[in-house]
ZALO-711364 format. One record per residue (C-alpha): residue number from 1; x, y, z. Coordinates in steps of 0.5 Angstrom, whole numbers, plus 2048, in hexadecimal, padded with zeros to 3 digits. Layout:
<sites>
    n   c1   c2   c3
  NUM    X    Y    Z
...
</sites>
This chain:
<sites>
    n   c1   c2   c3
    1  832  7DE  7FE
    2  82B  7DF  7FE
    3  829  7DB  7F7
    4  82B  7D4  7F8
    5  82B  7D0  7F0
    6  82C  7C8  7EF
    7  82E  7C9  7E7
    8  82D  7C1  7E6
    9  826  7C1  7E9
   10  824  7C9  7E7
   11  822  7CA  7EE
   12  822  7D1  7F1
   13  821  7D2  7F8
   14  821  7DA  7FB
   15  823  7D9  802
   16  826  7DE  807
   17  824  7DB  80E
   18  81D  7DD  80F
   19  819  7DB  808
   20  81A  7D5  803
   21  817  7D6  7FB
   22  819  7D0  7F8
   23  817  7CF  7F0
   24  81A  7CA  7EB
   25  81A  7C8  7E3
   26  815  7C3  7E3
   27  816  7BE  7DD
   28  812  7C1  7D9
   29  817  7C8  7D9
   30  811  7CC  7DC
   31  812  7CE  7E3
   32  80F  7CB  7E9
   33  80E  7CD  7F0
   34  812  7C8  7F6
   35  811  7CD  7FC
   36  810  7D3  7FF
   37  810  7D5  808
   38  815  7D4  80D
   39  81C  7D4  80C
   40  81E  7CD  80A
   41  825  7CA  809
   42  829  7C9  803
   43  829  7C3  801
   44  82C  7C1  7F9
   45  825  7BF  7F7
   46  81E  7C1  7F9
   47  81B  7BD  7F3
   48  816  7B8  7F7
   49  813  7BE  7FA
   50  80F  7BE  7F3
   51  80B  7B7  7F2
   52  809  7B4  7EB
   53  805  7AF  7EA
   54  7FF  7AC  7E6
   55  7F9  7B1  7E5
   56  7F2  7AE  7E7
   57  7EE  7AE  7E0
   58  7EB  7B3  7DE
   59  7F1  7B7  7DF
   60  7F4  7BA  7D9
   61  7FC  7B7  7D8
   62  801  7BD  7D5
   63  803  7BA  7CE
   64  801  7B3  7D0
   65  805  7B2  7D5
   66  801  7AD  7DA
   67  805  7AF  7E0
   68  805  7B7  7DF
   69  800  7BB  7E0
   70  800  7C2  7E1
   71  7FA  7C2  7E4
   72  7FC  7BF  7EA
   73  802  7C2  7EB
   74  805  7C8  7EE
   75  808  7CD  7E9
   76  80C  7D4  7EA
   77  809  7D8  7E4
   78  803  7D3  7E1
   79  7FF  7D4  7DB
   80  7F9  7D2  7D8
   81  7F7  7CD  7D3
   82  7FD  7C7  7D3
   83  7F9  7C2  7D9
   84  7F8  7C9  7DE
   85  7F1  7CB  7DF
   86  7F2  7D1  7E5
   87  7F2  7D7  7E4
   88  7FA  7D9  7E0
   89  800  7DD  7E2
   90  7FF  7E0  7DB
   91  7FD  7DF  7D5
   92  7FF  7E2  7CD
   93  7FA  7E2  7C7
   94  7FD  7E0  7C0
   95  7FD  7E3  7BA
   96  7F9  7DC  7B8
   97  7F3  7DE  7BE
   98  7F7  7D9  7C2
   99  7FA  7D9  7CA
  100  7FE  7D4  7CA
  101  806  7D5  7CC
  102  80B  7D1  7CF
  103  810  7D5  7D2
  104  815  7D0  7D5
  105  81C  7D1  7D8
  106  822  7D4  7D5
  107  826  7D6  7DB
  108  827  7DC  7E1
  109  82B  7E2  7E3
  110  82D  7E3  7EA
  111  82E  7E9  7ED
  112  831  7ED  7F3
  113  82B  7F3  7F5
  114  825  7F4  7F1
  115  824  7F7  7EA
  116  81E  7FD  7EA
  117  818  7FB  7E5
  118  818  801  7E0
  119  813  805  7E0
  120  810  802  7E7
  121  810  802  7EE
  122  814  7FD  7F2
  123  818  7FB  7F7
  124  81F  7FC  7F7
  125  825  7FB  7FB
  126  82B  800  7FE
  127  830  7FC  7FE
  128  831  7F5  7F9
  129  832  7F1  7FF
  130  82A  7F2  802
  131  827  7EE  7FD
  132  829  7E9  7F7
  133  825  7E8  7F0
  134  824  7E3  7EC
  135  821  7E3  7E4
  136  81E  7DD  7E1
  137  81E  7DE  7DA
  138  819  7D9  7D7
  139  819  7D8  7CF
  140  812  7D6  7CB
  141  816  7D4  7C4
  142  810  7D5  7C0
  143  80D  7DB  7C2
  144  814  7DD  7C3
  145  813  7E2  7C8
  146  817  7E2  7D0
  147  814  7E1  7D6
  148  818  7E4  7DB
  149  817  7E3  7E4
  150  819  7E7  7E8
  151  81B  7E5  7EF
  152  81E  7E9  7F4
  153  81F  7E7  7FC
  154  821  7EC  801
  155  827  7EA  807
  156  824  7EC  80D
  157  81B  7EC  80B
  158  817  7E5  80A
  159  816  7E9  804
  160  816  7E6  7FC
  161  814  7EC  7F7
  162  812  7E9  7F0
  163  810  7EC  7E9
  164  810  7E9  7E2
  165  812  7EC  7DB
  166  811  7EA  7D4
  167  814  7EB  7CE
  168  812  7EB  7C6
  169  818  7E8  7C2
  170  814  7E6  7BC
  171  812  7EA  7B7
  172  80A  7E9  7B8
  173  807  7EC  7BD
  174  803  7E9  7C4
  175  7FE  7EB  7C9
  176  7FF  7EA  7D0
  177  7F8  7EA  7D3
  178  7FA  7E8  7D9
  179  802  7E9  7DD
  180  801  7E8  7E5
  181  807  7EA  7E9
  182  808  7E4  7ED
  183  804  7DD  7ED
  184  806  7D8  7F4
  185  802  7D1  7F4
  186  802  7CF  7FB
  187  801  7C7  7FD
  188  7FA  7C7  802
  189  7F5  7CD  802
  190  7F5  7CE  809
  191  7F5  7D5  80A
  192  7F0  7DA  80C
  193  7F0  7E0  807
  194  7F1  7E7  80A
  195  7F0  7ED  806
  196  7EF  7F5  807
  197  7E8  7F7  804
  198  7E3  7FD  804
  199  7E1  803  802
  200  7E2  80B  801
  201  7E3  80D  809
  202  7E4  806  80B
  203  7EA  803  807
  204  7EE  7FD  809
  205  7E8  7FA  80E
  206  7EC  7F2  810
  207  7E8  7ED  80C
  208  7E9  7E6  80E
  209  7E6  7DE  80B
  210  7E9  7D8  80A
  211  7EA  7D5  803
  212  7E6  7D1  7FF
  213  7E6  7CD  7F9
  214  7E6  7D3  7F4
  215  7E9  7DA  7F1
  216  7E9  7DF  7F8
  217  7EB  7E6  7F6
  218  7EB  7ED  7F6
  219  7EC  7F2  7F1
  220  7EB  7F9  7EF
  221  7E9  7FC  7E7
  222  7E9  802  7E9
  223  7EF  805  7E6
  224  7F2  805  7EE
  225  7F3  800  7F2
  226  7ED  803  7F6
  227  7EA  803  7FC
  228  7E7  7FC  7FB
  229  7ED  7F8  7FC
  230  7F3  7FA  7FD
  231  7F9  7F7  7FA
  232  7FB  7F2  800
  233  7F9  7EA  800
  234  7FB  7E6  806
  235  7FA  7DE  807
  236  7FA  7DC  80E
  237  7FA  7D6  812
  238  7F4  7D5  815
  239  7F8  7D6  81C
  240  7FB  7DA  81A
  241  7FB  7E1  81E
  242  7FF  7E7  820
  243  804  7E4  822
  244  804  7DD  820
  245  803  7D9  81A
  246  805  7D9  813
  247  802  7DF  80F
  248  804  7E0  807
  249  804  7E7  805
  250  803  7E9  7FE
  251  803  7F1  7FD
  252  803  7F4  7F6
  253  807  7FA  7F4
  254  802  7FD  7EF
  255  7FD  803  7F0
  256  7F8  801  7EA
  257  7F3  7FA  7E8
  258  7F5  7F5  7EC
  259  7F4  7ED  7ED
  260  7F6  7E8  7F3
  261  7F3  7E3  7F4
  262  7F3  7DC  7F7
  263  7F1  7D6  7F4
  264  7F0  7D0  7F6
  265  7EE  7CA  7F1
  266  7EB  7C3  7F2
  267  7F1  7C0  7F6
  268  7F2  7C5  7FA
  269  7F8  7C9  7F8
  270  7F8  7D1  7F9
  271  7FA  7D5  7F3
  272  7FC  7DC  7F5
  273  7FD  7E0  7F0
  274  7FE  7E9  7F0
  275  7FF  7ED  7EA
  276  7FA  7F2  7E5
  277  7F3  7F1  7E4
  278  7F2  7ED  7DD
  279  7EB  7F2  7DC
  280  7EC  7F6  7D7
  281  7F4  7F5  7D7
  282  7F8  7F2  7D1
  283  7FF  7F4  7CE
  284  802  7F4  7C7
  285  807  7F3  7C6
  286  80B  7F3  7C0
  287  812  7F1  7BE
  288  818  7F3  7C2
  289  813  7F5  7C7
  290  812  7F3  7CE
  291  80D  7F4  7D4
  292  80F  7F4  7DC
  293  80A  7F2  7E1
  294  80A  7F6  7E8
  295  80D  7F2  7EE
  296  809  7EF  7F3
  297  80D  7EE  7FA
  298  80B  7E8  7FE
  299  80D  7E7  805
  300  80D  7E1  809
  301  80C  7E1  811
  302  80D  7DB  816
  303  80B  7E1  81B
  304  803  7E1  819
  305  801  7E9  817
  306  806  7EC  81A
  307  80B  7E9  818
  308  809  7EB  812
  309  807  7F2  813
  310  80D  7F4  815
  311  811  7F1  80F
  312  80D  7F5  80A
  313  80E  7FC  810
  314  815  7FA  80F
  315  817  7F8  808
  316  813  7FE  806
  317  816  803  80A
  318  81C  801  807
  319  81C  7FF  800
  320  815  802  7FE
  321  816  809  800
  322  81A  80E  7FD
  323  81E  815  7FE
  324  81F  81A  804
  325  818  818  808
  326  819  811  808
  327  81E  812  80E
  328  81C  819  810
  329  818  81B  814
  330  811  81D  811
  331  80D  823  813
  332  806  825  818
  333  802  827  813
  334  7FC  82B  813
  335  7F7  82A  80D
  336  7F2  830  80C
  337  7EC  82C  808
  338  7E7  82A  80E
  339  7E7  831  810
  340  7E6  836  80B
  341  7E5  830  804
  342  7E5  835  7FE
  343  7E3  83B  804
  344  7EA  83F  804
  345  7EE  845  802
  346  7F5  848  804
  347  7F3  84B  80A
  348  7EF  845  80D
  349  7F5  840  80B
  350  7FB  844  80E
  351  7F6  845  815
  352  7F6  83D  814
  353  7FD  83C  814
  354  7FF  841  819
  355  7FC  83C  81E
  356  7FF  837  81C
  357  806  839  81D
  358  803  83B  825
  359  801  834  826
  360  807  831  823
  361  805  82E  81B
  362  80B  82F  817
  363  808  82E  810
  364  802  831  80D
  365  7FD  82E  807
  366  7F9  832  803
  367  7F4  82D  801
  368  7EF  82D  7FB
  369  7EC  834  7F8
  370  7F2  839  7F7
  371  7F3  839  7EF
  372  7EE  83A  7E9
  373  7E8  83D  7EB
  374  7E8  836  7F0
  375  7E2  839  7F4
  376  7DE  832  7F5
  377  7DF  82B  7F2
  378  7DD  82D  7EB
  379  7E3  830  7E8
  380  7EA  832  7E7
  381  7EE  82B  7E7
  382  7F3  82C  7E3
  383  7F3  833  7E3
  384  7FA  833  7E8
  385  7FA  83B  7E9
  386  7F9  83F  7EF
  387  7F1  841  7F0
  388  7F3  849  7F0
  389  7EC  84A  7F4
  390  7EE  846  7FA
  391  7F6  848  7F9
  392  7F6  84F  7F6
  393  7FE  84F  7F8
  394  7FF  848  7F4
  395  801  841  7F7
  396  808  843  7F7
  397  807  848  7FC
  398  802  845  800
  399  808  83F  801
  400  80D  845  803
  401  808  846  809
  402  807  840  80C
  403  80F  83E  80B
  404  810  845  80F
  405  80B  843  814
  406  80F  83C  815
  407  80C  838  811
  408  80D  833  80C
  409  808  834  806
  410  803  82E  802
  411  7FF  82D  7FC
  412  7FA  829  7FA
  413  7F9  827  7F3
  414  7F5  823  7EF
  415  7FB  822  7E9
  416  7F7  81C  7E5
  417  7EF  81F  7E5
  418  7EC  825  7E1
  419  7E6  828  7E1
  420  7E1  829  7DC
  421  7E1  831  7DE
  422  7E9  832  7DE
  423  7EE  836  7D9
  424  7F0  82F  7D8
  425  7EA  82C  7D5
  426  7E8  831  7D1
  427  7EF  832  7CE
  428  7F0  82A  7CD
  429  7EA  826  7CE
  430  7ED  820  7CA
  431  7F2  820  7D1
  432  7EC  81C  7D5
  433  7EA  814  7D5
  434  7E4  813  7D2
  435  7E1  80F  7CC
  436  7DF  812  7C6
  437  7D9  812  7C5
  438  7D7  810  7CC
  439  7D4  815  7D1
  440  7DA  816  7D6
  441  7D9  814  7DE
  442  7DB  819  7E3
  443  7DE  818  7EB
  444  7DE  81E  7EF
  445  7DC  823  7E9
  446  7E2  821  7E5
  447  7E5  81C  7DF
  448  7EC  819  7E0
  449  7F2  81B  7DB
  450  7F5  816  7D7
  451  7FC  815  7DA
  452  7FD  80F  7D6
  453  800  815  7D1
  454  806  818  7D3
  455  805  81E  7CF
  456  7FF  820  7D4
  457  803  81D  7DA
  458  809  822  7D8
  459  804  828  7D9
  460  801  826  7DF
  461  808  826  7E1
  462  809  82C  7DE
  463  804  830  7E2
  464  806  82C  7E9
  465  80E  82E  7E8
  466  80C  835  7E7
  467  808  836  7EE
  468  80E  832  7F1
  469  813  836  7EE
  470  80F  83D  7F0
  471  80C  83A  7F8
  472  813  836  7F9
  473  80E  831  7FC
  474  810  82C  802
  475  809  827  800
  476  805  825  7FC
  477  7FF  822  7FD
  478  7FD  81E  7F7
  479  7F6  81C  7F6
  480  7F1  818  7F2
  481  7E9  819  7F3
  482  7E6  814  7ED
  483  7E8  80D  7EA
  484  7E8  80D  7E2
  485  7E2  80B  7DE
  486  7E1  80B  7D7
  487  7E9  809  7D6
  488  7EC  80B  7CF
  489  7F2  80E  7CD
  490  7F2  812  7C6
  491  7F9  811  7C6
  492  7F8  809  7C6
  493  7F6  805  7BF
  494  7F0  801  7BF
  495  7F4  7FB  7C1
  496  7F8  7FE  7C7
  497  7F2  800  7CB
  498  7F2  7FB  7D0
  499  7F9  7FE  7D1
  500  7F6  804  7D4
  501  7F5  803  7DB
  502  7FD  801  7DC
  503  800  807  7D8
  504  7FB  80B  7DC
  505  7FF  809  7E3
  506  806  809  7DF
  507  803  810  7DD
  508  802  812  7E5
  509  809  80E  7E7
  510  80C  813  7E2
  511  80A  819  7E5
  512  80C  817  7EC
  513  812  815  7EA
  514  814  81B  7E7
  515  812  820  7EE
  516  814  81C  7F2
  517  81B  81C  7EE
  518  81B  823  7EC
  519  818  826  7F3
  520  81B  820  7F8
  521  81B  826  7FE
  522  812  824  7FD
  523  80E  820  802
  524  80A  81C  7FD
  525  803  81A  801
  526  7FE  816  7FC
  527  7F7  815  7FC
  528  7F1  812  7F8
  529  7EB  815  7FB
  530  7EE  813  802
  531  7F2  80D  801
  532  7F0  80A  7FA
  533  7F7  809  7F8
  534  7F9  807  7FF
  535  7FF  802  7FB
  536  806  800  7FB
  537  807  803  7F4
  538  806  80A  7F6
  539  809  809  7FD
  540  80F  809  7F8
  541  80E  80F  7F7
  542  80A  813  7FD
  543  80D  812  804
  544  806  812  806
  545  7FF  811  804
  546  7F8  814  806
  547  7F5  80E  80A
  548  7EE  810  808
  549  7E9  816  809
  550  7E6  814  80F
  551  7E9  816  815
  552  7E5  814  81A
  553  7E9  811  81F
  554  7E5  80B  820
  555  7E5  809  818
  556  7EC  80B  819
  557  7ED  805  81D
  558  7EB  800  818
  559  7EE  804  812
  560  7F5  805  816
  561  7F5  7FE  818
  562  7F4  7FB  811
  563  7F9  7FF  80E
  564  7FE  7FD  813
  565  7FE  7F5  810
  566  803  7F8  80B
  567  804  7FF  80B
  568  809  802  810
  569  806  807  815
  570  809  80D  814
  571  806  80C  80C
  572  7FF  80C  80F
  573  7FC  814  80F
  574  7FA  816  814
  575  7F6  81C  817
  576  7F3  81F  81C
  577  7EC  822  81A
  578  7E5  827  81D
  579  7E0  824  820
  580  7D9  822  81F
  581  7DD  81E  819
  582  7DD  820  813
  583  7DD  819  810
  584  7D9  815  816
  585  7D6  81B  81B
  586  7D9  818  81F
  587  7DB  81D  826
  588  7E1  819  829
  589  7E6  81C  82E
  590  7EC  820  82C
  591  7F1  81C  82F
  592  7EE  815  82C
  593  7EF  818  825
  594  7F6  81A  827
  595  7F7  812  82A
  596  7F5  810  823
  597  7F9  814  81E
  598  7FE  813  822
  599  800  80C  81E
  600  801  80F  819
  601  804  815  815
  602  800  81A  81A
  603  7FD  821  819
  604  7F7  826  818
  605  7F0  827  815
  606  7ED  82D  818
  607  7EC  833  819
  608  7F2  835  81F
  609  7EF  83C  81F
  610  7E8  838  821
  611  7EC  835  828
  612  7E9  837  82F
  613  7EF  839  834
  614  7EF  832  836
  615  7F0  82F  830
  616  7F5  833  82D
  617  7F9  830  833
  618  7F7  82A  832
  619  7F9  82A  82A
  620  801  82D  82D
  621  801  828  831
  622  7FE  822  82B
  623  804  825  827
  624  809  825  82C
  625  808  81E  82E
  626  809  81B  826
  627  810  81F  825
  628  812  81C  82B
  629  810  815  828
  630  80F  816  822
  631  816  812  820
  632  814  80C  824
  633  80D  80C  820
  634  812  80C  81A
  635  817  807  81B
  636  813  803  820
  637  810  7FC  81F
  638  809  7FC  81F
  639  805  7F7  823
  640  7FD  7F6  822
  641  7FB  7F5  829
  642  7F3  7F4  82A
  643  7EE  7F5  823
  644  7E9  7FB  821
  645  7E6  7F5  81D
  646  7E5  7F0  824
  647  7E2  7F4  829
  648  7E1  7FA  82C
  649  7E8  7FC  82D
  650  7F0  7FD  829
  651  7F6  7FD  82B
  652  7FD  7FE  827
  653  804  800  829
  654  80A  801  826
  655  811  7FE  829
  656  818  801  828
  657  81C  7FC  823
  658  822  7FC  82A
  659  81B  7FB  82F
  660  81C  801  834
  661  816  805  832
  662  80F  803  830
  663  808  807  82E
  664  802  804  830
  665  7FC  807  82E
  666  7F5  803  830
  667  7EE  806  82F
  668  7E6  803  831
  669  7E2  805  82C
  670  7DB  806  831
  671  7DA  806  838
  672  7D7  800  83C
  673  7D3  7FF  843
  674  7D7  7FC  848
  675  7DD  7FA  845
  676  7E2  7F6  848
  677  7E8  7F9  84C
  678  7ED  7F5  84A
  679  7ED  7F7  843
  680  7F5  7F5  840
  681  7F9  7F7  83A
  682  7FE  7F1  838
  683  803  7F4  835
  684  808  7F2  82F
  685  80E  7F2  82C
  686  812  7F4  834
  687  81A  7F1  835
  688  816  7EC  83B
  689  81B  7EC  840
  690  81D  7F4  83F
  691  819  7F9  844
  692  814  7FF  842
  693  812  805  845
  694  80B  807  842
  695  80D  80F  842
  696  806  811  843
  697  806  80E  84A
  698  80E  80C  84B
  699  80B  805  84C
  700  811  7FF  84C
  701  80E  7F9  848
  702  812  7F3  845
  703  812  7F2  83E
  704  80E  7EB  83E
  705  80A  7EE  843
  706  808  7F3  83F
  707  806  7EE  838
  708  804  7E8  83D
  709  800  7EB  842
  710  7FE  7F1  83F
  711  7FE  7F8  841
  712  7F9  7FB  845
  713  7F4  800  842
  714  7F2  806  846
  715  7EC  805  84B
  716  7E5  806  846
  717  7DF  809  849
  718  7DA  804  84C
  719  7D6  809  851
  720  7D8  808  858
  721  7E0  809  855
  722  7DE  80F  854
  723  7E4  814  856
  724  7E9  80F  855
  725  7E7  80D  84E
  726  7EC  810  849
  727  7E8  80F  843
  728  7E1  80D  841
  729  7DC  80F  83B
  730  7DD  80E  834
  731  7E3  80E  82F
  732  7E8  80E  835
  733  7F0  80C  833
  734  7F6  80C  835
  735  7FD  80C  833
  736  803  80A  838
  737  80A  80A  838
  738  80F  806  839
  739  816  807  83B
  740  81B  801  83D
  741  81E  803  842
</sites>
């Protein structure tokens, strides 16, 4: 039994070995926050985790109770107003103009398994033994209305997922203006806040700083979860690091406006909370309706960074992704946008594929610029039919040739934009986002369609399922170039458009939902712009996520690494593209850009027919390397070795789940005069008392050699080591192979 309940003191304790969450009925019927860390014992009664006691002055006393104040005391889903001053976990506007509630408990479900939160992505379980719920059903009498927590903990993941409901069983209607997923108070404010922050073309660079007294956040408006910020927060101890040290994750499952943030108030109390941002959101509900937030997943590690790290990598690949290619293995693609962009026909794309398959890719991607009159970035979205100038014979015909050669065959689409010079819009003008009255903003020459109607969101699939039908498509890479401006929906009342940005998201859950259901033989591959919605809730969906347009590999190595503090490896798309850079300009060598893509869902970017004789060995070779690992890159448990984000060099690897087989790959990112001949790599995750052969040597080591003392690097240049140096310059890498012998 995972859920432990003391029905005479109300005290729930969710435990199963690894983790504690601990929360009780405090006196005043609302819920409050006992603990939450490592597994704990059972014991009968918790209660003296929770210290009452008379407040200083000035302090507000709930109800004129002298000795309880909710000011001061730790809570499990607060609200504001009632002797509470931070910032709340929700908050309901009345008929009257009032935010005043008192949700107070009623009692609990428990369950085996997990339920699905209707219309969401979310976590999930198997089997009904791999986690076990637990529902708090909270009544506010007055208001009568149900607030319901949703708790799930799994068996064998230091990992709690929450979410949150509400439900309108009065016949007068409310608004929500704000329903987080989840709201943790801890005790003390002793935690660097870690986060992962950038921009276009450097994604999920690693923030950190210490808290301090305030409100520390990151958020995104946009209508995505953006490039800014992704949906991950971590609070780590001060000493904690990559292999020690208490760490607490909290990753949210959503892929539109978010909030997490911390907050740490006058005694030093943190309040961690994660869910919609409250800009620009509320919801009505009236009578017998209800409203579920989307889940939040927290993970606790005493195993610092990694530990946690490698708890998402596995609950993910588990219980997150879905169908045939969470387990299968997932083709070498080869995407034809860095080499020909919107320059293409027939002829040059068969000739492209032709190469691709003597080189050893097993699947071809037809990029931007094949339907409408697509010839540049000014039109043609939403026109989802063949271009007959570039394709005379039709794209059914052209799938039958690149299936012939022994391809697997791709697209691209961009299901939820329109351009302003498109059959679509000048048949339904009314189908984009824009304000009436109001001029409209454009991104990337385009205006964005209102999925928050199901109507449009129907004929967007329309026009999807029938290029499937007819190409009988093996991926689809599902793009997102602009974020939304002047939100608005004519499908939504005056009252209800601050709903629009949630339905939006509903809308492209949907669709995903129906492709996915309809044509389960698809790889799905999201993208935004790169990685704009690099997030959970679409993981749910696409097995695999474009990390960003910048395929540099050095900019890889920052953008790879952040993401790998949540999202397993082998979600991480990766490709292999031209030099000078098309993103940095950059000339870096073909085998490090190879080092790199690697880690992650591996394929190519260039033109194969542009490759000198010698590159064109070096790509078969490249593509020969990864199917060999490639199952070890997928089940493996990744280690984060040496920071791109501290120094001049990286290192990551990946260990096998039984520990006889590990891939290391390490880079130097600029060259430097006179280095140091004892160069080591301390390795991580090894059995310490087994042998390894390195294979590229068929040298010996011991495990704990390998992690304790390190692996020697091979000899760097420095002038006089000339003939025996075998490496030297920039951009050098490396990848070793480990087998235990």
């Amino acid at each position: 039994m995972l859920i432990l309940i003391n029905e005479e003191k109300k005290q729930f304790h969710l435990c199963n070995g690894k983790v504690s969450y601990i929360f009780h009925v405090m006196e005043n019927g609302q819920l409050g926050s006992l603990y939450y860390g490592k597994a704990l014992h059972h014991q009968e009664d918790f209660s003296h985790m929770q210290t009452y006691g008379v407040p200083a002055t000035y302090t507000a006393q709930y109800h004129g109770k002298r000795a309880f104040s909710l000011e001061i005391l730790r809570q499990e889903y607060p609200a504001y107003g009632t002797s509470d001053f931070r910032e709340p976990a929700y908050s309901i506007r009345l008929q009257n103009g009032s935010h005043i509630t008192d949700f107070t408990y009623k009692t609990y479900v428990r369950s085996s398994g997990k339920p699905p939160l209707a219309g969401l992505p979310s976590t999930y379980t198997v089997n009904e033994g791999d986690a076990e719920s637990i529902q708090i059903i909270l009544e506010d009498k007055e208001l009568q209305a149900e607030l319901i927590l949703c708790y799930t903990i799994f068996k064998d993941f230091p990992v709690i997922a929450r979410s949150a409901y509400i439900f309108n069983k009065g016949s007068d209607p409310f608004y929500l203006e704000r329903f987080m997923s989840m709201s943790v108070d801890f005790p003390d404010a002793d935690f660097h806040m870690l986060q992962l922050s950038g921009a276009w073309a450097r994604e999920r660079y690693v923030k950190e700083r210490p808290l301090e007294a305030g409100i520390q956040s990151i958020s995104s408006i946009r209508g995505a979860s953006s490039h800014q910020h992704n949906p991950l927060l971590v609070l780590k101890r001060p000493n904690a690091g990559e292999s020690q040290g208490e760490v607490y994750g909290f990753n949210f499952v959503y892929s539109s406006n978010f909030i997490a943030q911390a907050e740490v108030d006058q005694f030093g109390v943190t309040r961690a909370t994660m869910g919609i941002h409250p800009f620009r959101f509320s919801w009505k509900l009236s009578e017998n309706e209800h409203f579920q937030a989307p889940e939040a997943v927290m993970v606790y590690s005493s195993d610092g960074l990694t530990g946690m790290s490698q708890a998402y990598h596995d609950l993910y690949r588990k219980h997150l992704l879905r169908g045939k290619w969470k387990n299968d293995v997932r083709p070498i693609v080869i995407n034809n946008w860095e080499a020909t962009y919107f320059s293409f026909n027939e002829d040059i794309l068969l000739k492209f594929a032709r190469k691709a398959k003597e080189l050893g890719v097993e699947l071809f991607v037809l990029d931007d610029g094949w339907f409408g009159k697509r010839n540049n970035a000014s039109s043609s979205l939403g026109d989802w039919y063949a271009d007959p100038k570039k394709l005379p014979h039709g794209m059914k015909s052209l799938a039958e040739k690149i299936e012939k050669i022994g391809l697997k065959f791709g697209l691209w689409f961009e299901p939820e934009m329109v351009s302003p010079d498109s059959g679509m819009m000048r048949a339904h003008p009314e189908w984009a986002v824009k304000t009436p009255g109001r001029p409209a903003s454009l991104g990337r020459n385009q205006l964005v369609l209102d999925f928050s109607r199901k109507e449009i969101v129907k004929e967007v699939y329309r026009r999807m399922a029938d290029i499937i039908r007819e190409t009988k498509l093996s991926y689809i890479k599902w793009d997102m170039n602009r974020y939304i401006t002047e939100a608005y929906s004519r499908g939504l009342g005056a009252d209800r458009q601050d709903e629009f940005f949630h339905r939006y998201i509903l809308g492209v859950y949907e669709l995903y939902e129906r492709l996915t259901s309809d044509f389960p033989q698809i790889l799905f591959e999201s993208c935004a712009g790169g990685g704009g919605r690099f997030d959970p809730g679409l993981f749910y969906y696409a097995p695999q996520a474009w990390a960003s347009d910048d395929t540099d590999p050095v900019e890889r190595l920052k953008i790879q690494y952040g993401s790998s503090y949540a999202y397993p490896i082998y979600s991480i798309g990766s490709h292999v593209s031209a030099v000078p850079n098309h993103q940095t300009q950059r000339i870096s060598p073909l085998s490090m850009r190879a080092n790199v893509a690697y880690f992650g869902t591996f394929g190519y970017e260039l033109d194969p027919g542009a490759l000198s004789d010698a590159e064109e060995k070096e790509v078969k070779e490249q593509i020969r390397f990864f199917k060999q690992h490639r199952h070890l890159i997928m089940t493996g448990d990744f280690f984060r070795l040496n920071s791109p984000f501290a120094g001049n060099e990286a290192a990551w690897m990946v260990v096998s789940k039984d520990k006889k087989e590990a891939l290391c790959g390490w880079y130097k990112i600029l060259a430097e005069p006179n280095p140091s001949i004892q160069q080591k790599l301390k390795l991580a995750g090894l059995a310490p008392s087994a042998k390894y052969m390195l294979v590229q040597t068929e040298d010996i080591y011991n495990g704990d050699e390998l992690m304790y003392h390190g692996l020697t690097l091979p000899l760097e240049f420095n002038g006089p080591n000339k003939k025996r140096a075998k490496r030297a310059g920039d951009f050098q890498s490396a990848v070793f192979y480990l087998v235990k012998k």
